[in-house]
N, C-alpha and C positions, 0 to 999 in steps of 0.2 A: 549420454545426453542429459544427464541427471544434471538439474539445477539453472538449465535454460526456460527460456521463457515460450518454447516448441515442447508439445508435448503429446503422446496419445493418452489416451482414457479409456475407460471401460466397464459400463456400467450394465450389470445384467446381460442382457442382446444388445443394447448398445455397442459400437465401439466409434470412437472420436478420435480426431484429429485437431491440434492448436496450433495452427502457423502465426510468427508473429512477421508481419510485415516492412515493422520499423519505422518510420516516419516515411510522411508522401512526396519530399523535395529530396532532391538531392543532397546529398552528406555536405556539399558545399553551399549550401542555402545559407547566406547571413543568419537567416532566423534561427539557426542553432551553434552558434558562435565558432565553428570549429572545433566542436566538441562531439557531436556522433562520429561513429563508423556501421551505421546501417547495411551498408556494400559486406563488410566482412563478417557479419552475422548474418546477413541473406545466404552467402558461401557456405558458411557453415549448415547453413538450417538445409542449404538442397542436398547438400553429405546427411544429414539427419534422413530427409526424405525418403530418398535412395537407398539406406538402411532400414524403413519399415518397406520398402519393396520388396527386399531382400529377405527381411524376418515375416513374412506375410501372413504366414502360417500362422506365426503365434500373434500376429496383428490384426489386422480386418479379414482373414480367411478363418480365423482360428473357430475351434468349434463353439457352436453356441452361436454367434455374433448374426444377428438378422438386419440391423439398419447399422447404416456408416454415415458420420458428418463430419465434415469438416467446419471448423471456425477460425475464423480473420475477423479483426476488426476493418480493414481493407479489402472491397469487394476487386481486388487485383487482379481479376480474370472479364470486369466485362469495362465498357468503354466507360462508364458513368464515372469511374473512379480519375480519368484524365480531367475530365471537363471541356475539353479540347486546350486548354492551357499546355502549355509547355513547361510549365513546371512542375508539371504535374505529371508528365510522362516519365516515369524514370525506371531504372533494372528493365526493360523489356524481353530481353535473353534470357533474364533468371525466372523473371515471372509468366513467362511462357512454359518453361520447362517445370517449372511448380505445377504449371494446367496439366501438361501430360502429366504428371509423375502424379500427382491426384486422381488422374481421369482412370488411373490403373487401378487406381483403390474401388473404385466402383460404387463410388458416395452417392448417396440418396440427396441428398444436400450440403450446401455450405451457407450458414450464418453469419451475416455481417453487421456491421455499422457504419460510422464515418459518415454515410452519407448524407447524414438530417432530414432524410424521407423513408417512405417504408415503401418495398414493391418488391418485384420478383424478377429475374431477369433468367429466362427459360433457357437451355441449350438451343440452338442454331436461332435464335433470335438474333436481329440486327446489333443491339447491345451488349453480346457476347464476345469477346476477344479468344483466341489462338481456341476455338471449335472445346469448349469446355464441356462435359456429356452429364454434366449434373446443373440442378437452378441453383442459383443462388439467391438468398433471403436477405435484403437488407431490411434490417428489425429497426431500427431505430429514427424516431424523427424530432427533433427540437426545432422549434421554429420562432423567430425575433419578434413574431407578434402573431396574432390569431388569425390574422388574413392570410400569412406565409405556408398557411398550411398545403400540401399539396394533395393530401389523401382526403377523397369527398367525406370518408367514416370518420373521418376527425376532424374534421371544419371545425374551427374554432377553439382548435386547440393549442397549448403550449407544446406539450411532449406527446411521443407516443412511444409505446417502448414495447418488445414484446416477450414472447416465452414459448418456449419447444414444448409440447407436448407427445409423449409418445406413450402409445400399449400396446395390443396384441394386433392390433387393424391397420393402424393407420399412423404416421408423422405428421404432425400439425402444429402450424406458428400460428397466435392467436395473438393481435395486439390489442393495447390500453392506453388511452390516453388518462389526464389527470382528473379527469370528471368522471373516469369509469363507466367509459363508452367503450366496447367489446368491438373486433371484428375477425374474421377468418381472414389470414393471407394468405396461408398455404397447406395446402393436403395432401399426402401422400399414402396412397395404400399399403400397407406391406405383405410382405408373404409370409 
């Protein structure tokens, strides 16, 4: 899998996960002239998957490894990422089977973006698609003017962007907007 844009990582007790999602229309969207194959590097990446299932051991089981994340730029596991558009619906097969074959890894979290807001979307929330057993974090918010903002902590802001913090206690995403206004989105205890 060397040289894809799917990857794990492993830093200290960390170990990670990098799904890349691919664009959010379909492979036959005008807006990409005919030019992706999205569908067939999704294929590929769930054979990747199912392969760190398999190597587990030396993957997210292996010794040492205390907190597991996954990152997407596509929060592909809860509903926010459709919009209720239909164009927006797409791979649902693949991207269900992504949820279990994650949910195995037994992630502490998944990091996202795409969205242009920042929030949390808990397991068995309303917002959750195919019963995902990890939150997932959308860190990032750009907003068309100061009023679009939707997080109260950043009222008046253009961007908010955030960052993983992890040590011997706790997982935490702490975000910033561009005036360098701080807030907690998410904490996680560890063992």
């Amino acid at each position: 899998w060397r040289g894809e844009t799917w990857f794990t990582f492993r830093i200290g007790k960390l170990w990670g996960i990098v799904v890349d999602c691919g664009e959010d229309k379909r492979d036959t969207d005008p807006e990409y002239g005919g030019v992706v194959d999205c569908r067939g590097m999704r294929l590929k990446e769930t054979e990747f998957l199912r392969d760190v299932i398999r190597r587990q051991e030396e993957e997210y089981n292996a010794p040492g490894v205390k907190t597991r994340i996954a990152i997407s730029h596509m929060p592909f596991c809860t509903k926010q990422v459709t919009m209720n558009l239909e164009k927006f619906t797409i791979e649902t097969e693949i991207f269900q089977e992504w949820t279990v074959l994650l949910n195995e890894m037994k992630l502490d979290a998944m990091l996202c973006g795409h969205m242009h807001w920042l929030g949390v979307v808990e397991p068995g929330s309303v917002d959750m698609q195919w019963n995902a057993n990890f939150p997932v974090i959308i860190g990032a918010g750009v907003y068309k003017d100061r009023q679009s903002c939707r997080n109260k902590e950043h009222l008046g802001a253009k961007y908010a962007g955030s960052g993983l913090i992890l040590n011997d206690h706790e997982l935490r995403v702490e975000t910033v907007d561009e005036r360098g206004q701080h807030n907690t989105l998410f904490v996680k205890k560890c063992e």
